[in-house]
N, C-alpha and C positions, 0 to 999 in steps of 0.2 A: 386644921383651920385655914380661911381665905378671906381673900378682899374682893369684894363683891362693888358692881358701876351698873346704876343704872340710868339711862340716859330716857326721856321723856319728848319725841316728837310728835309735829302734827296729827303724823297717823301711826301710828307707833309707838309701844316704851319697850325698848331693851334692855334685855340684862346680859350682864357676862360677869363669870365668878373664876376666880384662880385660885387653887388647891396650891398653898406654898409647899405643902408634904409632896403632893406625885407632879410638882408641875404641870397638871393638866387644867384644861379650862371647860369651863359649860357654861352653855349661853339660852337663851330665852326671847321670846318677840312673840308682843299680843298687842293686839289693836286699843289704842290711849281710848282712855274716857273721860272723857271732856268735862262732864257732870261731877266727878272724884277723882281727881288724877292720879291721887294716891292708891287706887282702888288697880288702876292699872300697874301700876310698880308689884303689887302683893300678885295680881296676875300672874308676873314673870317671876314669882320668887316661886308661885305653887307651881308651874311648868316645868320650874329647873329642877325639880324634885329635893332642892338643898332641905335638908336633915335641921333641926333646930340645933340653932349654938353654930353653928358651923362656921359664922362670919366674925372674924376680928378687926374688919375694915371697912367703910362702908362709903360709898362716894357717889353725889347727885348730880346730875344736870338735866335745864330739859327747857320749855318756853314759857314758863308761868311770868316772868318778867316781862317780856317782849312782848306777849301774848296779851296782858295785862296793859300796856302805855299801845297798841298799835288800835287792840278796841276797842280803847278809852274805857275798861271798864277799871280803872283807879279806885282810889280816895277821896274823896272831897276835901282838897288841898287850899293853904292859905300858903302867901309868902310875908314875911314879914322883910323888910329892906330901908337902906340908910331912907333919909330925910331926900327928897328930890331923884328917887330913883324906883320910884313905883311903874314907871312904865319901864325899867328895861326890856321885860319880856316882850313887850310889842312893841320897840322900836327895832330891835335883835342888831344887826350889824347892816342892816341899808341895801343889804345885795340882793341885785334880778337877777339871778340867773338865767332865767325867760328873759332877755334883754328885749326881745323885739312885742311881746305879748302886753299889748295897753291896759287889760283887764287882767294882771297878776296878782293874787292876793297872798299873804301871807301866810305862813302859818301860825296858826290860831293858838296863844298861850295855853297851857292847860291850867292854870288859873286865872278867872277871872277879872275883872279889876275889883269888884267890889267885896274881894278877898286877898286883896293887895294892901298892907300897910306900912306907913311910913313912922320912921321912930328917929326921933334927934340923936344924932352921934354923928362924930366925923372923925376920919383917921388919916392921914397923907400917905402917899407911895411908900416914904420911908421908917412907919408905924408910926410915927409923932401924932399924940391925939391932939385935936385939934377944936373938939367940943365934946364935954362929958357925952356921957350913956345917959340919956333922960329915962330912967325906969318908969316912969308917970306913966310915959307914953302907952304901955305894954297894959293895961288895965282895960285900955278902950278895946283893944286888939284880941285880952281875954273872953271880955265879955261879947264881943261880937261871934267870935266865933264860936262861943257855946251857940248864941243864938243860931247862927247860917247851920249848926252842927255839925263844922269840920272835923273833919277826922282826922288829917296830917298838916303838919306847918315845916316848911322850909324857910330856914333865915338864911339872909344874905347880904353882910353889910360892906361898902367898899373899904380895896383893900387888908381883907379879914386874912388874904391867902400870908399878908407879913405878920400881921398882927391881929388874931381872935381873939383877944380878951372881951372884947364887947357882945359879939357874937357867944362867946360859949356864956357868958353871964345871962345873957336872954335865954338863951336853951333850958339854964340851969331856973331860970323864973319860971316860964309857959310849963317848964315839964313837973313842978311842984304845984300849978296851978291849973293845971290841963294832964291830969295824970292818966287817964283814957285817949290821949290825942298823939298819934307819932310826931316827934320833931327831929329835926334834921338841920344841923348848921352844916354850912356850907363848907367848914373847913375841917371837917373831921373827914369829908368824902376827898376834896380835893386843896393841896396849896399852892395852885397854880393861877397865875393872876386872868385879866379878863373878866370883868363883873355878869357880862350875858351868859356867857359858856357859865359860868359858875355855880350860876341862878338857877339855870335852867338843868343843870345840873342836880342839884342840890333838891328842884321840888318836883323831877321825874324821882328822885331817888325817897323823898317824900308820898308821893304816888305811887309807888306800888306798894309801901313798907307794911302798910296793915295785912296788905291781901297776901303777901309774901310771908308773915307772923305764922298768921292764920294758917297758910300751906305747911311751912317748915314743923309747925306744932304739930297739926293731923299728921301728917309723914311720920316723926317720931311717935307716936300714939301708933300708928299703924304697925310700924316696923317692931316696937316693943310687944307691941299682942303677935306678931310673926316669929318672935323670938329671936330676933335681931339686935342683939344691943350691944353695942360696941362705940366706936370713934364716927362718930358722923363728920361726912365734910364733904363741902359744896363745890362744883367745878365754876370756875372765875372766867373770866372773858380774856382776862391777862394770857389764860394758858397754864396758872395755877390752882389750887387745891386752898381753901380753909374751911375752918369749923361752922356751924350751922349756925353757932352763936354769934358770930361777928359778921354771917352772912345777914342773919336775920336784921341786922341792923344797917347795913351799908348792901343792900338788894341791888343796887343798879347795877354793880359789881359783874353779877349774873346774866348780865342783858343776851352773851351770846355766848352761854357757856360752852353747849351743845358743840357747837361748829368749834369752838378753840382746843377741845379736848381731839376732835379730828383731824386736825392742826397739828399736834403735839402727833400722832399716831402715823401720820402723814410724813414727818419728820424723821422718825423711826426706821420707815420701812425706805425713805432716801437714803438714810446711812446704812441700813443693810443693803440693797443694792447698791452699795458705790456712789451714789448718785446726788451730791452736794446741791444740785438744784434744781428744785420739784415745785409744779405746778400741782397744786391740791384742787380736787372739784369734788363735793360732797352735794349728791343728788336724792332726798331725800321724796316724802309724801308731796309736801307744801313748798318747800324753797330749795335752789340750787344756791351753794354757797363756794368761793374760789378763794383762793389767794397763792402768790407765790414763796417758797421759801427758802434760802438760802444760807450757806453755812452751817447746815444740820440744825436752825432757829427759825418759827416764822414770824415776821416783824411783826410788834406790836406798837402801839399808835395812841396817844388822846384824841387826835383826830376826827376822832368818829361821830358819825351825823346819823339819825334813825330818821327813816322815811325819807333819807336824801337820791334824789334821781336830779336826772339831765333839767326839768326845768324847777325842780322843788330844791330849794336850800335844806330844809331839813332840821333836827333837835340838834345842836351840839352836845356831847356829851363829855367833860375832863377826866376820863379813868381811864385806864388802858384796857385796849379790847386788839385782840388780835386782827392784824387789817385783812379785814375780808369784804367781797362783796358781794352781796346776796340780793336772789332773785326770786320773782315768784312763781319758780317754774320746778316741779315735782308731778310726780306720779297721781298724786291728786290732783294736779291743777284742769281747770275745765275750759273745755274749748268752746269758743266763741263767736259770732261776729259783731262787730261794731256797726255804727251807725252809718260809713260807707262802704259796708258788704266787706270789710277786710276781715280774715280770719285771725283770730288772734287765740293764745293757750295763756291761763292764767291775768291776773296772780290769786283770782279768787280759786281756792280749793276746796275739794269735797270734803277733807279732814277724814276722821276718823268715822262720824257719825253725822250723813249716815256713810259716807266713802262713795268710790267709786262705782257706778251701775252694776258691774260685774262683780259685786262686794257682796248683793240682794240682799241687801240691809237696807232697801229704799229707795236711794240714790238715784236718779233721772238722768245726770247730768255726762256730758261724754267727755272725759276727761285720756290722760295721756295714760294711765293704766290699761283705760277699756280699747284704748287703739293698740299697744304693745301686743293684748292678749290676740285678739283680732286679725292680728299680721301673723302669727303664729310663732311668738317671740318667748313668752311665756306662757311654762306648761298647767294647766288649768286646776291640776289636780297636785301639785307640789309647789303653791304659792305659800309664802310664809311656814316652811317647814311641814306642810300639809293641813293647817290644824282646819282650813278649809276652802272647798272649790270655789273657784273665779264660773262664771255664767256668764258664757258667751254669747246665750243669745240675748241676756238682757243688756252684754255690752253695745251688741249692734244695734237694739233697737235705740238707746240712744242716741249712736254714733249716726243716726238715720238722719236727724236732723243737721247735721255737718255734710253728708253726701245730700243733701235736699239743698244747699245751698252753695254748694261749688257746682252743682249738675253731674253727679258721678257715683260711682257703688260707695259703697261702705268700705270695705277693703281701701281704695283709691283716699277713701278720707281718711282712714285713721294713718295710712302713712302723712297725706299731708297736715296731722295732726302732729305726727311726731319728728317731718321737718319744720315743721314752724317753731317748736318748743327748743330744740337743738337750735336753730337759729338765733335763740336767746342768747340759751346757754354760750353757743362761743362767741356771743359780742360781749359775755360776760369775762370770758378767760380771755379779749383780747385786750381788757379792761385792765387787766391782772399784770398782763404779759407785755403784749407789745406797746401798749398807750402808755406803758410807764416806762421803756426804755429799755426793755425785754426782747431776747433774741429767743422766742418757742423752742427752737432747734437747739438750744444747749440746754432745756428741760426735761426731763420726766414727768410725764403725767399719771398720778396717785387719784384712784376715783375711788370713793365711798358711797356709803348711804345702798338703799334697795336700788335704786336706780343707777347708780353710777356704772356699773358694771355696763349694763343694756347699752347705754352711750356712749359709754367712752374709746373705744376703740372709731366712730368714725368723727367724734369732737379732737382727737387728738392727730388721725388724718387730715383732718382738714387745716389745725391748727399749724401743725407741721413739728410738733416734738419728739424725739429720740427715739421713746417707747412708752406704752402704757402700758402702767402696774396694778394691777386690780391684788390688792392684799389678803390676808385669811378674814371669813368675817365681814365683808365688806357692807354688807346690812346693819350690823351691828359697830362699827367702826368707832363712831363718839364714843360709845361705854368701851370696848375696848382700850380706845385714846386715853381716857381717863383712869384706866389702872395703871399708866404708867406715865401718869402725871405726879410731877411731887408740889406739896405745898409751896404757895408763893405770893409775896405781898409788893407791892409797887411804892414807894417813897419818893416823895416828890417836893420839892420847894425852887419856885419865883426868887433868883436876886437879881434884878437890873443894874447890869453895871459894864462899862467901857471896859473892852481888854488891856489899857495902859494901866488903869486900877487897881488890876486885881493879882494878885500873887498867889505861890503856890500856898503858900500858909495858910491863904482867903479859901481858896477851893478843899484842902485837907478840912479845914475847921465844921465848913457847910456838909459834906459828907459824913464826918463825925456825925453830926447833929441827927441824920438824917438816920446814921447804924445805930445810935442808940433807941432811936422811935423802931425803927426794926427789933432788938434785943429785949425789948420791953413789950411790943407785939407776941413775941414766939415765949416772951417768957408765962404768957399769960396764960398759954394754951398745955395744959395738962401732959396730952397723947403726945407733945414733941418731946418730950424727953430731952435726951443729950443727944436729940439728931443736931448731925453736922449743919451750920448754915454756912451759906456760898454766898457772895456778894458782887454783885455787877456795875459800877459806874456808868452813868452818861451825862450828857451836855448839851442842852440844845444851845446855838450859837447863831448869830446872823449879822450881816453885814446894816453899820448904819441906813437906819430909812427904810428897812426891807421892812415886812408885815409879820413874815413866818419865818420859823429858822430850819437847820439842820441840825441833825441831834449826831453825836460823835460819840463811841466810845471812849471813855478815861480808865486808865489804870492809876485807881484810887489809892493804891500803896507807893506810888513813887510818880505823882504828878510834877508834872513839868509843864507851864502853860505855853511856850511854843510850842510841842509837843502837840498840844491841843489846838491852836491856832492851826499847824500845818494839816492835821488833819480834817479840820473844817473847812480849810482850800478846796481837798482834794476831794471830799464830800460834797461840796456843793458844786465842784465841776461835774461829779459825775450826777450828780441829780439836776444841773438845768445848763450844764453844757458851757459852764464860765467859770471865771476865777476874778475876785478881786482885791489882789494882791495888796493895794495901796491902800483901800477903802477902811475907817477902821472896821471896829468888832464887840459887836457886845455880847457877853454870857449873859442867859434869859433865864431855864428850867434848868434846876441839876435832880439826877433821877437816879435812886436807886433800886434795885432789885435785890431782894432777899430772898434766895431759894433752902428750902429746908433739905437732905438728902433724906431720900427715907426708899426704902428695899421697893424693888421695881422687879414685874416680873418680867423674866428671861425666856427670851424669844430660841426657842429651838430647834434645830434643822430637822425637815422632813426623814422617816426611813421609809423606806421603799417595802416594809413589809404589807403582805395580804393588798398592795397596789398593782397594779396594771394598767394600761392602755384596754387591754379587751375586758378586763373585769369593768373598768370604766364607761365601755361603751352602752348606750340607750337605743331604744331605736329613733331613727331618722325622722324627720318632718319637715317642710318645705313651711319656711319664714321669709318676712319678706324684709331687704336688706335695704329699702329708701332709694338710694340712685345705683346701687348696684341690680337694682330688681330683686326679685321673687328664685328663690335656691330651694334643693331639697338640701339641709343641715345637717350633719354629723351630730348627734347630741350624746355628751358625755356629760357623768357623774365627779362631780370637784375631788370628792372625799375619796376614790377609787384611784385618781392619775397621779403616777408615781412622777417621782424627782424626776428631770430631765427631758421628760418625754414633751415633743413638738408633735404639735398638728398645723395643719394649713386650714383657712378658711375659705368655705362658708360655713362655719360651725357656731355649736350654742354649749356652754357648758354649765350644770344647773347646778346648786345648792341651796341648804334650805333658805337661807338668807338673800339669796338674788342668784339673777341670772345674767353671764357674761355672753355679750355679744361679738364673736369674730368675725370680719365683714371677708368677703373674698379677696384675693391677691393680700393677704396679710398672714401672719404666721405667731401661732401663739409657744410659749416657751414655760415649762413648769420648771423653774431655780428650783435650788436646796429646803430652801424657807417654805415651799409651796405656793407662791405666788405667783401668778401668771402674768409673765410680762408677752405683748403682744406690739409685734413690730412690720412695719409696711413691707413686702418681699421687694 
């Protein structure tokens, strides 16, 4: 028996299965189908040749969420909301970020107004109700939206994050009276105050929940006719794992599973190398995704804004999502010019279907695939494990219309196809890195995805960190991430209160409250058994008058609130380079973390049997290496290079999964583990 992760990209779904009997793995990669996503998961399951019964674990991730809120292709959503707060969504929080742009528009609620409704109730900061629940109200609200025929309703009443009883009373109305329509109160997703973040919250997680039903249903239909029946569970944005059941209901959850589980894997292979502080860069079909992580943990965040850039504010969103920042620059994405002759790559991708020109599934389009092949980067005939050739000539003809408009061959363009994209990418990693207060040079850089490999050796020169780690797998990395991810739920609650107030009794009491909603969570879920739970404290805290706080670790079994105090000092000097000492201090969000432990598989060091350097060796071809110029390459086989063995570059080393790029003057190094770490001479 094993536990089987299969992760669902742009252009891609992978699988990777772990054998707990022989500790070995198998892995699978077949092009997503867009039309039945599901259809591509069963792809990878008949590739992997897995035997019926085989699986007693079963874990997802992939973009049906994201996928779903970025092209609008949702639910027809209503929000229901207090009396006088029908416009939150379009007033949101006032901020330009375009300060200088006269003509800045907003972004555009994903509900309507004229599927905005207001409902008499009022509650104060401190829960004190202050105007019953007018149920009356909710009749108009029924009956309209049978008429508009909404499919999902988010409610959101202020204040709901101290006090729901108003909130889950309406829920518990609309869902006996609208029993076809998802609803979604705001305080079952999030108890963290802020009425926009909330809202907006609350009716993305409304927005997707049907289409999300629907997927997670067919999946299980799918999986059970594959004879796959076991513990289903969903990869979290948190960095955790839960059931399909409690996914199916709180979907927003999801929004960036994929990338967090490569996060967690990322994490992994920094503490097998030694290396407590690693830059993650996962270079997929459609998006590069980055973030830094530290402590053998990569930070996670409410923070998070979908479709936020330099001049767009973006969706808030209150749930924990691993902090990452993603781009729209992948293997798929298509090169371009704009309307003043600039060359640009991305962030529209060719995806799956029809893909990339050299894919000859249709594609026209010249994208950063068809320039890789082009330069003689990737070998034409062992793409994606072989299951088929890349066509080169239909890359360049493409690629024609990019050399037709710099003035130059096709060759000359697809390189400046693929420094433009890399240009992205490391304003993205210096996003990650140095714009946050990050010194590159005490990182490692961990690269995933098909792509990561091909880049990251001169994205990590340039950036200027330690050494780049390209892991086993590195194609398939998020499904790998995710088999050795363990379940994990986030608990959260808003108390506003002056640090003179509060004592340690206050803070022990609120985390109680918070372990018992955790205990009563994991109690509900079957497959946990008497797995061990682990519990984390924190605290967001902030100095009077400030906007946002700093979040601090608490050791939840023996609080001390100077204890707490000092280390929000020392927290928020290193985060904005001050301290103030005299100012007071209020506690905001107290947060906890319940992780389940559950058997992870065991990462084991390379033998050097039936390996070699010469058994390794391919023949040679002349790639071309961007500002290093055009080299003939050393080309070796991954699965062939034994433990310890160095090459110098200009070399290519292929697998079925991706292909790793060594630039010249750089020196690559195969550890114990099989990983190739590759360092500047």
């Amino acid at each position: 028996m094993g536990r089987l992760a299969s992760d669902i990209g742009g252009t891609f779904t992978d699988l990777v299965y772990f054998d707990d009997a022989e500790g070995s793995l198998r892995t699978a990669k077949s092009l997503t189908t867009p039309g039945d996503l599901t259809q591509g998961v069963i792809d990878t399951v008949e590739l992997s040749g897995l035997a019926p019964g085989e699986v007693d674990f079963f874990v997802h991730g992939g973009t049906t969420v994201i996928n779903a809120i970025t092209e609008r292709k949702g639910a027809r959503t209503a929000l229901v909301t207090t009396a006088g707060f029908r416009d939150v969504l379009e007033i949101q929080r006032g901020n330009r970020p375009d300060l200088y742009n006269l003509r800045f528009e907003k972004e555009r609620p994903f509900v309507p107004r004229l599927l905005r409704f207001e409902v008499r109730e009022r509650v104060d900061a401190a829960g004190t109700v202050l105007r019953p629940l007018e149920k009356s109200d909710l009749d108009l609200v029924v009956s309209r939206c049978r008429e508009e025929e909404v499919e999902a309703i988010a409610i959101q009443f202020l204040h709901s994050y101290v006090a729901p009883r108003h909130e889950a009373e309406v829920a518990a109305y609309l869902r006996e009276r609208l029993p076809d329509v998802s609803i979604t109160a705001s305080h079952e997703i999030t108890r963290e105050w802020r009425e926009y973040e909330r809202a907006n919250t609350a009716v993305l997680n409304a927005y997707v929940q049907p289409i999300v039903q629907t997927y997670f249903g067919r999946l299980e239909e799918a999986l059970g006719g594959a004879d796959i029946r076991c513990a289903y569970a969903a990869m979290q944005s948190n960095g955790g794992t839960t059931s399909f059941s409690w996914a199916k209901e709180h979907p927003i959850t999801l929004m960036e599973s994929g990338p967090a589980a490569g996060c967690n894997g990322a994490a992994i292979v920094g503490d097998l190398c030694e290396e407590p502080r690693v830059i993650y860069l996962d270079i997929g079909g459609t998006t590069a995704k980055c973030t830094t992580i530290e402590d053998g943990a990569p930070k996670v965040t409410t923070e998070y804004r979908l479709e936020y850039s330099r001049t767009q504010f973006g969706y808030p969103l209150r749930v924990p999502v691993v902090d990452i920042v993603e781009i729209g620059a992948g293997g798929g994405s298509i090169a371009w010019f704009d309307k003043a002759g600039l060359l640009k790559v991305g962030p529209v991708s060719a995806g799956a279907d029809p893909g990339p020109a050299c894919y000859g599934r249709g594609g026209t389009e010249p994208t950063v695939t068809d320039a890789k092949l082009i330069t003689g980067v990737i070998n034409a005939t062992n793409f994606a494990g072989g299951q088929f050739d890349l066509d080169e000539g239909k890359a360049r003809a493409a690629m024609e219309k990019i050399a037709s408009g710099l003035g130059t061959d096709v060759v000359e363009a697809a390189v400046a196809v693929i420094r433009t994209v890399e240009a992205n990418m490391i304003n993205a990693l210096k996003l990650v890195s140095i714009q946050r207060g990050h010194d590159p040079r005490d990182f490692a850089l961990v690269v995933g995805g098909g792509g990561g490999p091909m880049h990251g050796a001169p994205l990590g020169r340039e950036l200027g960190v330690k050494e780049v780690i390209v892991p086993l797998y590195p194609g398939l990395f998020s499904a790998w991430g995710m088999l050795a991810t363990e379940p994990r739920r986030d608990f959260m609650q808003t108390v506003l209160r002056r640090a003179e107030e509060v004592e340690a009794g206050d803070v022990r009491a609120v985390f109680a409250g918070l372990r018992e909603e955790a205990e009563r969570y994991y109690q509900t879920d079957a497959h946990m058994g008497e797995a061990e739970i682990a519990y984390e404290g924190r605290i967001d805290l902030r100095y009077l008058g400030q906007e946002h706080p700093v979040t601090v670790l608490v050791d939840i079994e023996s609080v001390e609130v100077e204890a707490i105090l000092a280390a929000f000092h020392d927290a928020h000097e290193k985060t904005y380079t001050f301290r103030l000492d005299d100012t007071p201090v209020e506690f905001v969000t107290y947060r906890l973390t319940a992780s389940a432990k559950v058997p992870r598989p065991e990462m084991t060091r390379l033998t050097p049997d039936g390996r070699s350097i010469q058994a390794a060796t391919r023949p040679a071809r002349t790639a071309d290496f961007a500002e290093d110029g055009r080299h003939e390459a050393a080309v070796y086989e991954r699965d062939r290079l034994p433990p310890g063995a160095e090459l110098t570059g200009p070399l290519i080393v292929e697998e079925a999964t991706a292909t790793t790029l060594v630039h010249p003057g750089q020196t690559l190094r195969v550890d114990d583990y099989g990983f190739l770490r590759i360092t500047d001479a």
